[in-house]
Short mmCIF file of the C-alpha atoms (twelve columns), coordinates in Angstrom:
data_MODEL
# 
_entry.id   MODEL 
# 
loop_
_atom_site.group_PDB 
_atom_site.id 
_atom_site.type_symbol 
_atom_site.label_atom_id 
_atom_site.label_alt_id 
_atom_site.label_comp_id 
_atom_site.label_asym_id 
_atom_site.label_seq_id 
_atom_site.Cartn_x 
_atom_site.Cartn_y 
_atom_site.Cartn_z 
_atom_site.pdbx_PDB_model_num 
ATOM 1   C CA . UNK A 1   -24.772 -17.521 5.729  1 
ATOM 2   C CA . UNK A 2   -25.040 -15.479 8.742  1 
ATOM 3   C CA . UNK A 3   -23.966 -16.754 12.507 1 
ATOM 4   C CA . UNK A 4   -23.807 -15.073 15.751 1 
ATOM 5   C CA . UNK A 5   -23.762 -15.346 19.190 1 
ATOM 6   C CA . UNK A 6   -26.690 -14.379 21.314 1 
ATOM 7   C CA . UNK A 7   -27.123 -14.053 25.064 1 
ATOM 8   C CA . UNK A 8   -29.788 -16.908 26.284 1 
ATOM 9   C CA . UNK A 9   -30.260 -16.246 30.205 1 
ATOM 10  C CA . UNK A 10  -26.831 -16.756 32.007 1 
ATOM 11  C CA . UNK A 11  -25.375 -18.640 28.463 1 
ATOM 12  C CA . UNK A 12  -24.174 -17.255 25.567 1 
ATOM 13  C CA . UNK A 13  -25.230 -19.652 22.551 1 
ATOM 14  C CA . UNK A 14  -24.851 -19.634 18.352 1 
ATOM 15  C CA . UNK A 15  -27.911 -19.023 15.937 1 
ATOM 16  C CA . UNK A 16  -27.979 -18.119 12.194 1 
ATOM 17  C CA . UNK A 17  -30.143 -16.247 10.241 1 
ATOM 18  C CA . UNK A 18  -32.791 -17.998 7.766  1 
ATOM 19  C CA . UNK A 19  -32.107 -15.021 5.661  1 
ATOM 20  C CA . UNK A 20  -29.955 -12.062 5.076  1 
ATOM 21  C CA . UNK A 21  -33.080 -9.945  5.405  1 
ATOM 22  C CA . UNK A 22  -32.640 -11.139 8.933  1 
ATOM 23  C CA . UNK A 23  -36.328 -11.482 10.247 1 
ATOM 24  C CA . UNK A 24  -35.834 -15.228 11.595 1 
ATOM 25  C CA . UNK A 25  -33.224 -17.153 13.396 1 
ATOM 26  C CA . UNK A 26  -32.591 -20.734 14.815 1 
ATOM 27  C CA . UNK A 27  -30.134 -21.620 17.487 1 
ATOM 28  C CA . UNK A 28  -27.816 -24.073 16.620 1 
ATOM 29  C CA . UNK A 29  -28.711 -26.277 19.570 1 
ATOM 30  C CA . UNK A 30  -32.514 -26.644 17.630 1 
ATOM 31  C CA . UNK A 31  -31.227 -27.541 13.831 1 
ATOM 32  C CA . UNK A 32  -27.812 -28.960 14.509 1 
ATOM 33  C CA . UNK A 33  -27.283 -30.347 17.877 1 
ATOM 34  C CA . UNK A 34  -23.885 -31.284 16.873 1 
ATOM 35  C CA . UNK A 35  -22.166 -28.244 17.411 1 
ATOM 36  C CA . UNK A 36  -20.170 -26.633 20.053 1 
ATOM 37  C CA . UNK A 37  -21.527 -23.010 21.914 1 
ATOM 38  C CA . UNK A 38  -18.459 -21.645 20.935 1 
ATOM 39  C CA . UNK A 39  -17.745 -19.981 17.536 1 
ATOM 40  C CA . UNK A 40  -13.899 -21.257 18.026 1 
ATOM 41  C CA . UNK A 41  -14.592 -24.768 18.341 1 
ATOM 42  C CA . UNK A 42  -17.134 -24.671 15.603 1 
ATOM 43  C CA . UNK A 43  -15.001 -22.749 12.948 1 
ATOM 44  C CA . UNK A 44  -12.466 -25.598 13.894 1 
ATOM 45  C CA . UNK A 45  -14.939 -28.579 12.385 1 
ATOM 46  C CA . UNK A 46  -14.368 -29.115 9.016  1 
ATOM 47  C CA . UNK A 47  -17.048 -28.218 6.428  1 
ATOM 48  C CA . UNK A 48  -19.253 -27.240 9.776  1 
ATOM 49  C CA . UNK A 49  -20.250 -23.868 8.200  1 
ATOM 50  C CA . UNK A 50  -22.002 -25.883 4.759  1 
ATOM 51  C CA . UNK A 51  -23.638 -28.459 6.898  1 
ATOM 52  C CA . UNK A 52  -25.033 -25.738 9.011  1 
ATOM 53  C CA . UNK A 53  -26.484 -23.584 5.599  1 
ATOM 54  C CA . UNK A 54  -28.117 -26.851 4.364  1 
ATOM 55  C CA . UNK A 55  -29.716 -27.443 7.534  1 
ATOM 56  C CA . UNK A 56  -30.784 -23.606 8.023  1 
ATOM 57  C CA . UNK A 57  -32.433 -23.827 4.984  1 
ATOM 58  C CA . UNK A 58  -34.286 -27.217 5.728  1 
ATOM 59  C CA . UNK A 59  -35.323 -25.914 9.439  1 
ATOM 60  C CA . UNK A 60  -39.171 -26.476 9.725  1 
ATOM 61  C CA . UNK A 61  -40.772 -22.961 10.779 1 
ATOM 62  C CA . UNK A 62  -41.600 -24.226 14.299 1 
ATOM 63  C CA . UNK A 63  -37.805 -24.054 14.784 1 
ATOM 64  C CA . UNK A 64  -37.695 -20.390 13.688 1 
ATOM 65  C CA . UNK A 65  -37.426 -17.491 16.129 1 
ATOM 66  C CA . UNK A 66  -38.011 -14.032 16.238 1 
ATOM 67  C CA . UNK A 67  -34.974 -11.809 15.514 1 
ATOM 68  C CA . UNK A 68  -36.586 -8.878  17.192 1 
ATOM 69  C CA . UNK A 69  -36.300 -10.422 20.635 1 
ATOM 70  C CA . UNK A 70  -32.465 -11.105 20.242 1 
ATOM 71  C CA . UNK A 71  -30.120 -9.919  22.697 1 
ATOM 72  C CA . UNK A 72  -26.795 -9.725  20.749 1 
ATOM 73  C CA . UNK A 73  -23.271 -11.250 22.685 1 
ATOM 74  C CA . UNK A 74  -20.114 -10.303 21.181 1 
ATOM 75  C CA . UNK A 75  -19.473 -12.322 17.809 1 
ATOM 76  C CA . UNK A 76  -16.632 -14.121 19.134 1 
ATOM 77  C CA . UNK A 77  -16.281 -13.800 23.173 1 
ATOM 78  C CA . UNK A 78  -13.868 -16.543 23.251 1 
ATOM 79  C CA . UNK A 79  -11.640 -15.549 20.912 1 
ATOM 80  C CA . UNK A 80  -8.104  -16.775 21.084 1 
ATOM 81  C CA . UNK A 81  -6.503  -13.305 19.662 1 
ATOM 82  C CA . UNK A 82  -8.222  -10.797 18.495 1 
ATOM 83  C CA . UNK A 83  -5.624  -8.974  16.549 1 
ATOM 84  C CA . UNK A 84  -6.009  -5.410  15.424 1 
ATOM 85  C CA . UNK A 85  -4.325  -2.832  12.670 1 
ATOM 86  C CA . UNK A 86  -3.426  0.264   13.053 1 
ATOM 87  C CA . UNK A 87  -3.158  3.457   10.254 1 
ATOM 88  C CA . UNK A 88  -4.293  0.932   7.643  1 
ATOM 89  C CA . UNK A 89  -5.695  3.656   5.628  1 
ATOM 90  C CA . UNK A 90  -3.420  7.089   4.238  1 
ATOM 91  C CA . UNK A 91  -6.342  9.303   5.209  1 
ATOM 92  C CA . UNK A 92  -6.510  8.395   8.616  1 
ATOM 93  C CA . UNK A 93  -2.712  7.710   9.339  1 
ATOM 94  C CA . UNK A 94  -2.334  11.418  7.678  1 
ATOM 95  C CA . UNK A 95  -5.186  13.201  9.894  1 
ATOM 96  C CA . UNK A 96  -3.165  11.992  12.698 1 
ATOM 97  C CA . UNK A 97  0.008   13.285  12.175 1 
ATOM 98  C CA . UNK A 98  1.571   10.301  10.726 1 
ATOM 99  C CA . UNK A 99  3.252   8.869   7.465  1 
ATOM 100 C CA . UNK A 100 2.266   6.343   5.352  1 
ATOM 101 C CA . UNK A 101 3.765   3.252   7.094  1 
ATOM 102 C CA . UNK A 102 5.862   0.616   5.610  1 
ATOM 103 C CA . UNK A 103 4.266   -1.949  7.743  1 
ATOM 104 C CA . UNK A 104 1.035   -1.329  9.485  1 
ATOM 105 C CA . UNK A 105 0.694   -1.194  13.770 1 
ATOM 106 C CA . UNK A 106 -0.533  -3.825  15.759 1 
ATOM 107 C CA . UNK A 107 -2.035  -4.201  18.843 1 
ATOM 108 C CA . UNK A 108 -4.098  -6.878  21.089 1 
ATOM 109 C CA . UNK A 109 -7.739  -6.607  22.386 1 
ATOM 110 C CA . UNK A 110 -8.767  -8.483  24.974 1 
ATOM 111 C CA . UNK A 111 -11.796 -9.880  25.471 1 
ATOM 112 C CA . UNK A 112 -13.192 -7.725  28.429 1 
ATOM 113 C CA . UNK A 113 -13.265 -4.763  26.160 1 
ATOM 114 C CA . UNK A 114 -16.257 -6.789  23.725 1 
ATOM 115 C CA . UNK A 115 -19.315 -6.338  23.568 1 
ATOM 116 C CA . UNK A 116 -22.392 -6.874  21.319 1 
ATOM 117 C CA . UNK A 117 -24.589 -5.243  18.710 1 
ATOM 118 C CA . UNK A 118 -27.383 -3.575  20.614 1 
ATOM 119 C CA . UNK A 119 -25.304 -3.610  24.223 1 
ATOM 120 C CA . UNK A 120 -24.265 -0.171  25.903 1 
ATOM 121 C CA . UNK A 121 -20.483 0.486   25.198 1 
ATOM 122 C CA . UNK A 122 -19.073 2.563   28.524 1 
ATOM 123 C CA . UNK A 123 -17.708 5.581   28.750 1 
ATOM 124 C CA . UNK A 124 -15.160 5.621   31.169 1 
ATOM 125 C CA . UNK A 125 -14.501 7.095   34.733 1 
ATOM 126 C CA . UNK A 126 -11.095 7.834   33.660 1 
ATOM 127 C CA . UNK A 127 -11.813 9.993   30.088 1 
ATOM 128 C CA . UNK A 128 -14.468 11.258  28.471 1 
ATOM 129 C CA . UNK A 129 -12.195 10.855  24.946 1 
ATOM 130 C CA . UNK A 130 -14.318 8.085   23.333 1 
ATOM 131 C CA . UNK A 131 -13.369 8.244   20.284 1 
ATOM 132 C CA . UNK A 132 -15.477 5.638   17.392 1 
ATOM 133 C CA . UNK A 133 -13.457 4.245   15.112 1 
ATOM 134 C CA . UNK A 134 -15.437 1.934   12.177 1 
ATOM 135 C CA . UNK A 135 -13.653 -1.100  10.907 1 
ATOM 136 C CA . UNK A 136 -14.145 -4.709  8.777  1 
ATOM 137 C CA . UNK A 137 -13.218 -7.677  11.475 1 
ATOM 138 C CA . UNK A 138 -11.657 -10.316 9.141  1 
ATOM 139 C CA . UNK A 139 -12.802 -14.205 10.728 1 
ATOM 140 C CA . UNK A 140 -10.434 -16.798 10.736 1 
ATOM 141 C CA . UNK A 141 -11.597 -20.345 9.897  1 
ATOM 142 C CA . UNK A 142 -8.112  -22.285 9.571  1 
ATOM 143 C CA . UNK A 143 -5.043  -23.331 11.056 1 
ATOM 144 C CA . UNK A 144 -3.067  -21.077 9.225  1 
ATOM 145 C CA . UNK A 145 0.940   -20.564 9.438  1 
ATOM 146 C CA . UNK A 146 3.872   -19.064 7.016  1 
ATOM 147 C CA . UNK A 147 0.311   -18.243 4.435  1 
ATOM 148 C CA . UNK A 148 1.363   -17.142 0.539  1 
ATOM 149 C CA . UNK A 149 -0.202  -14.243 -1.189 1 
ATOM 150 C CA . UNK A 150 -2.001  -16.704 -3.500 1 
ATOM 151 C CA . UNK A 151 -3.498  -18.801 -0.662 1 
ATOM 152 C CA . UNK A 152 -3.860  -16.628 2.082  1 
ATOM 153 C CA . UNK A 153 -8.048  -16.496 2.038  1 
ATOM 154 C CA . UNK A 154 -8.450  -20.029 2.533  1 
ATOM 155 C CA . UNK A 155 -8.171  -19.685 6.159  1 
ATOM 156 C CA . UNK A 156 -10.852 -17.192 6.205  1 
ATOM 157 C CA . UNK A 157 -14.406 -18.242 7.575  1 
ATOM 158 C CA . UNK A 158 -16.524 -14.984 6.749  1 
ATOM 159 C CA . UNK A 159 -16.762 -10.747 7.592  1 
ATOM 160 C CA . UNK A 160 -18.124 -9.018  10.416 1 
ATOM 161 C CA . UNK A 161 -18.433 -5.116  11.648 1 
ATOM 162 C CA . UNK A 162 -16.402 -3.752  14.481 1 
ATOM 163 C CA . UNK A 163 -16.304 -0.351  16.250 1 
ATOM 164 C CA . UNK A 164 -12.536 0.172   17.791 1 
ATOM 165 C CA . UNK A 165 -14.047 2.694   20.132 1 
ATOM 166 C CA . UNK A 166 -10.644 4.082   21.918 1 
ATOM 167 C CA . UNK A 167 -9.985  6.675   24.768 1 
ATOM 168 C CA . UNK A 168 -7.173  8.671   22.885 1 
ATOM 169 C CA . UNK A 169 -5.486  10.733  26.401 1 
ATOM 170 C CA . UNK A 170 -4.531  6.868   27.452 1 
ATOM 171 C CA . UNK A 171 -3.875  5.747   23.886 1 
ATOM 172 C CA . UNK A 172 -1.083  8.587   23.685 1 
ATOM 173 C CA . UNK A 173 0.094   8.039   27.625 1 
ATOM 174 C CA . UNK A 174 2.714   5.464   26.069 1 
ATOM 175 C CA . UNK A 175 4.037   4.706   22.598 1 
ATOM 176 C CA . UNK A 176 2.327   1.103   23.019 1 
ATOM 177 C CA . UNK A 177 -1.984  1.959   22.386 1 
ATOM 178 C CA . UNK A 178 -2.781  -1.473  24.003 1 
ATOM 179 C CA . UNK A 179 -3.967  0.879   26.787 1 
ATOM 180 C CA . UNK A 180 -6.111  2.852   25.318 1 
ATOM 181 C CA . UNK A 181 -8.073  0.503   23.414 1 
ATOM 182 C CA . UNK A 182 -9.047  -1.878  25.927 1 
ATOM 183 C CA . UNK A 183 -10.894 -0.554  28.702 1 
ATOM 184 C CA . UNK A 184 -14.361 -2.502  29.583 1 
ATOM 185 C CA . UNK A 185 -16.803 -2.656  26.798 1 
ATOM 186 C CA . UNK A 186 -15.553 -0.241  24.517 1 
ATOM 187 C CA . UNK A 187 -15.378 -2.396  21.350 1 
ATOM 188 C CA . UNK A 188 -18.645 -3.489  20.320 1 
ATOM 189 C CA . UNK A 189 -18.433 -6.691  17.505 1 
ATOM 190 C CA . UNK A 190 -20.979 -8.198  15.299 1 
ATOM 191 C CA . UNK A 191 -23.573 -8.776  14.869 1 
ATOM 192 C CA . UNK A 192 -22.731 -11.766 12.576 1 
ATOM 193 C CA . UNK A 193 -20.405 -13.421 10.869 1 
ATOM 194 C CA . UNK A 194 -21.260 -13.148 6.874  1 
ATOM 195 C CA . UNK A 195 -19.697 -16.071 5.109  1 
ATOM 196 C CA . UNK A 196 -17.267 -15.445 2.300  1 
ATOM 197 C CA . UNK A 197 -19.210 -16.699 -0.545 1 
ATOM 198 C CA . UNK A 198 -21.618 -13.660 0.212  1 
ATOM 199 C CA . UNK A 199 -18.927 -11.071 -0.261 1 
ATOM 200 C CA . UNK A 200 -16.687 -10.302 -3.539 1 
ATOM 201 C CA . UNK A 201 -12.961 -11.621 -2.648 1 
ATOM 202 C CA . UNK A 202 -11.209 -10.065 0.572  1 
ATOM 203 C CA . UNK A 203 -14.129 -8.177  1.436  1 
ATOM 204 C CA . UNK A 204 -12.938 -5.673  -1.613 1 
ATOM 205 C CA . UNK A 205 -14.622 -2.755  -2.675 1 
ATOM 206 C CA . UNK A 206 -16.899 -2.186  0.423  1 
ATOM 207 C CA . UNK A 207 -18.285 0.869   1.689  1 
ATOM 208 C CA . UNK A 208 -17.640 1.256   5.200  1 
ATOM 209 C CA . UNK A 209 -19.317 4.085   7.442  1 
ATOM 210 C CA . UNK A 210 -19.436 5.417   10.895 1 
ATOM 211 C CA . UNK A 211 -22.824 7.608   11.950 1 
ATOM 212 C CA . UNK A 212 -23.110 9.131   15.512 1 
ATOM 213 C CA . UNK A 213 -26.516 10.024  16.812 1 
ATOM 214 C CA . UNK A 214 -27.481 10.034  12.388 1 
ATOM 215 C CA . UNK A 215 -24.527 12.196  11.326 1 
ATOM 216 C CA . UNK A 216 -22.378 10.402  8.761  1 
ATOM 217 C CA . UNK A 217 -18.654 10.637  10.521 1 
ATOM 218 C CA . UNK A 218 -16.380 8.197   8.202  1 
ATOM 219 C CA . UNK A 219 -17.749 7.517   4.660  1 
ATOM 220 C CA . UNK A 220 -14.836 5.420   2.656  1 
ATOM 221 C CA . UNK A 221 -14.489 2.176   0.765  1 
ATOM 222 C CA . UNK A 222 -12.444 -0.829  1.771  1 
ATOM 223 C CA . UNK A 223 -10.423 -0.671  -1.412 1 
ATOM 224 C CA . UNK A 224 -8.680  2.254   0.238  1 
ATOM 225 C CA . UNK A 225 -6.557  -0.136  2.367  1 
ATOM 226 C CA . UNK A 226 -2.868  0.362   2.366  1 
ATOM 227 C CA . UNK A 227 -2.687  -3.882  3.111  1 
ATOM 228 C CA . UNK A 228 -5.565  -5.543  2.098  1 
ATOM 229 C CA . UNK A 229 -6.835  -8.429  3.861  1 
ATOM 230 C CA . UNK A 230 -4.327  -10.825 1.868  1 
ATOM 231 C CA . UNK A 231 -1.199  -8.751  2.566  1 
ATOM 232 C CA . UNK A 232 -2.373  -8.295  6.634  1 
ATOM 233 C CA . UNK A 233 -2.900  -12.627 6.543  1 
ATOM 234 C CA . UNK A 234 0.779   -12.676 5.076  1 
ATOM 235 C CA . UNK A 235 1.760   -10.617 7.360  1 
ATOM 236 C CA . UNK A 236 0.569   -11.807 10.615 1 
ATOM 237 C CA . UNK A 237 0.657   -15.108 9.817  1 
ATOM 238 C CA . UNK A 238 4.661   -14.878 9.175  1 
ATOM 239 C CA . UNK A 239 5.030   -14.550 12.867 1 
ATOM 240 C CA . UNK A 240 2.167   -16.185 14.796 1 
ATOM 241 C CA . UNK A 241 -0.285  -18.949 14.447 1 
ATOM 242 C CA . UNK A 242 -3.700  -18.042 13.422 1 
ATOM 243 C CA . UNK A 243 -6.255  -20.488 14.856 1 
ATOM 244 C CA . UNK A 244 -10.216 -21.030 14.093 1 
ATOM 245 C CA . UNK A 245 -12.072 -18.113 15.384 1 
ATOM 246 C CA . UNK A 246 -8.623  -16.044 15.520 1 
ATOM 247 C CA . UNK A 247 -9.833  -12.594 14.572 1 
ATOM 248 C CA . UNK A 248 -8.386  -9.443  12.657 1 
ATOM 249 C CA . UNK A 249 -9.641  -5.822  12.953 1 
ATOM 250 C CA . UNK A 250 -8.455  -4.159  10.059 1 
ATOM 251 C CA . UNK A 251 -8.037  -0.760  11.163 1 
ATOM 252 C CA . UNK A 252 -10.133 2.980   10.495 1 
ATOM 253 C CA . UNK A 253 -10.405 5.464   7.765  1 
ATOM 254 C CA . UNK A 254 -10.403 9.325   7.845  1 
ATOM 255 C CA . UNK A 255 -13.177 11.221  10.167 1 
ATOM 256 C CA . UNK A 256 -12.686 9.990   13.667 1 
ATOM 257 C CA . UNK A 257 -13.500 12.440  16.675 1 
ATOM 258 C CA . UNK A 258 -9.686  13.346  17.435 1 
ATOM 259 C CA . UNK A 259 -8.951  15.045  14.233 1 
ATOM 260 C CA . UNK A 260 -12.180 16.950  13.873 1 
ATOM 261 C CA . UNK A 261 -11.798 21.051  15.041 1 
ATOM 262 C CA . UNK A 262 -13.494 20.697  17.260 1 
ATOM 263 C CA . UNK A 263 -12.820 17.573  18.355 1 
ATOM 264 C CA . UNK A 264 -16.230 15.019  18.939 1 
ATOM 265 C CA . UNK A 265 -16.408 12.290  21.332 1 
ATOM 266 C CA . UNK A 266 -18.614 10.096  22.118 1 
ATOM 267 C CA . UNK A 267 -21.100 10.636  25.662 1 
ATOM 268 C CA . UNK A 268 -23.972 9.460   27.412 1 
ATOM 269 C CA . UNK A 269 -27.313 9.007   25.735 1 
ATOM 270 C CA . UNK A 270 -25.182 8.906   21.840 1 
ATOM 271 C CA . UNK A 271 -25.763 6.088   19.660 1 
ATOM 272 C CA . UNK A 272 -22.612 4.853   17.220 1 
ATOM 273 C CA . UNK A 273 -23.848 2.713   14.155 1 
ATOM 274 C CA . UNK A 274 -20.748 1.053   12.160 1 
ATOM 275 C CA . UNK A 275 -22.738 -0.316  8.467  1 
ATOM 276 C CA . UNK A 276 -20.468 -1.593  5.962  1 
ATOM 277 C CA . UNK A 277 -22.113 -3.081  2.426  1 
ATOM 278 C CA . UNK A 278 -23.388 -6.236  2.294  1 
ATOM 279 C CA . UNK A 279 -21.840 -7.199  5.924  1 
ATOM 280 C CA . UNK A 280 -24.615 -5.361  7.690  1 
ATOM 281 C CA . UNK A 281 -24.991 -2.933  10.758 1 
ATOM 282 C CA . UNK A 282 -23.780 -2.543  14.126 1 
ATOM 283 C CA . UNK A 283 -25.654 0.008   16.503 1 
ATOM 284 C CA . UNK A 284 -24.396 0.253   20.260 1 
ATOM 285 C CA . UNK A 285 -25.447 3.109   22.796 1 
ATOM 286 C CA . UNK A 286 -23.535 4.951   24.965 1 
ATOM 287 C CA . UNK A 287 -23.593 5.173   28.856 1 
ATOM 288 C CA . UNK A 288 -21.514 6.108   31.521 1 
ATOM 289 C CA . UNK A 289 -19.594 3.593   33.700 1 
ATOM 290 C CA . UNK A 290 -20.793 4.045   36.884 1 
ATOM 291 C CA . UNK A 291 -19.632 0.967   38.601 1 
# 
């Protein structure tokens, strides 16, 4: 099952796909007037995602909607913590000087720096080092605390695609990246949430790619990951609570823009795609910020 969040006028509502091929959509408010407009709140109703896949699949047609007329929101906007690794894979942490950890970097996003699939991601006034960075965005679905190895994917709710798009001169201005990666909508997310039963086990064994403006810039597989998606859980979850709709960016392989000779940044008029198998594809333009 696929959900997402879509912009409807002024609100921001939930849909799902009738089909991975991803041709129709309902919103939630049409099939299952039940649930909450937030992802959060629905993640947090037990057995909400299974109700919603039987009645997806029993929508009558006059329900259905187009999918080419969506206009994408960020998966989660309302995301209690949106927690992200960093130098989770040895080719990247070695392209950028550093060794292979013992325990991978974290950092915060917040929520101003979202943005859809489709929706322009800004280059700043500030820097024009826009850097894309390709990575899997791990859902949470479970009040989770203190997890073991054995049990730590029961609090996951499903996959997405995320692009940690960062301006590297203010990601190196202090030892702490937080600023760097969080300037206005520089981290496009979605489009949808791909329930685990569609993927092997922790998202294993995934290609994952980056392409700017058709050029293939990261090509690697999410075996590669120094802590897989079970170790990070165990991890994270040793010190904080992780809450329904919590979510986990799981950090960037080899081939972003910094490392290259020359180096490549994103500008104005690029498009960034982020595809990962059987999760799907996120596309977001470039523009200026102007503001």
């Amino acid at each position: 099952m696929r959900l997402f969040s879509f912009r409807d006028g002024a609100r921001v509502k939930l849909g799902v796909l009738r089909s991975a091929e991803g041709t129709k959509y309902a919103a939630l408010d049409d099939i299952a007037p039940w649930a909450p407009q937030s992802m959060p709140a629905l993640l947090a109703i037990p057995k909400a995602l299974e109700t919603i896949a039987a009645a997806i699949a029993s929508a009558p047609t006059a329900l259905l909607r187009d999918t080419a007329e969506l206009r994408f929101a960020p998966l989660i906007p309302d995301a209690g913590k949106v927690i992200c690794m960093g130098l989770n894979y040895a080719d990247h942490a070695a392209e950028g000087g550093h060794a292979r950890p013992d325990y991978p970097s974290f950092f915060l996003r917040a929520s101003t720096s979202l943005l859809g699939h489709g929706e322009a991601m800004l280059r700043p006034r500030q820097s024009h080092q826009l850097d894309y960075e390709a990575e899997l965005a791990v859902i949470i679905g479970q009040r989770a605390r203190h997890l073991k190895a054995q049990d730590a994917l029961g609090c996951v709710a499903g996959y997405s695609l995320f692009n940690d798009a960062s301006v590297r001169d203010f990601q190196r201005k202090t030892s702490q990246w937080t600023i760097g990666k969080n300037f206005d909508a520089t981290g496009p997310f979605g489009p949808w949430l791909v329930s685990c039963d569609e993927l092997p086990e922790g998202a294993a064994g995934l290609r994952i790619r980056s392409r700017l403006n058709g050029q293939v810039m990261q090509d690697a597989n999410t075996s590669d990951f120094l802590f897989d998606v079970r170790e990070a859980l165990v991890l994270i979850s040793a010190c904080m609570t992780l809450e329904p709709g919590d979510v986990i960016m799981t950090g960037t392989p080899a081939g972003v823009g910094y490392a290259r000779k020359p180096p490549v940044f994103m500008k104005a008029g690029d498009v960034c795609e982020i595809e990962i198998e059987g999760v799907g594809l996120l596309s977001n333009p470039v523009v200026d910020d102007v503001e």
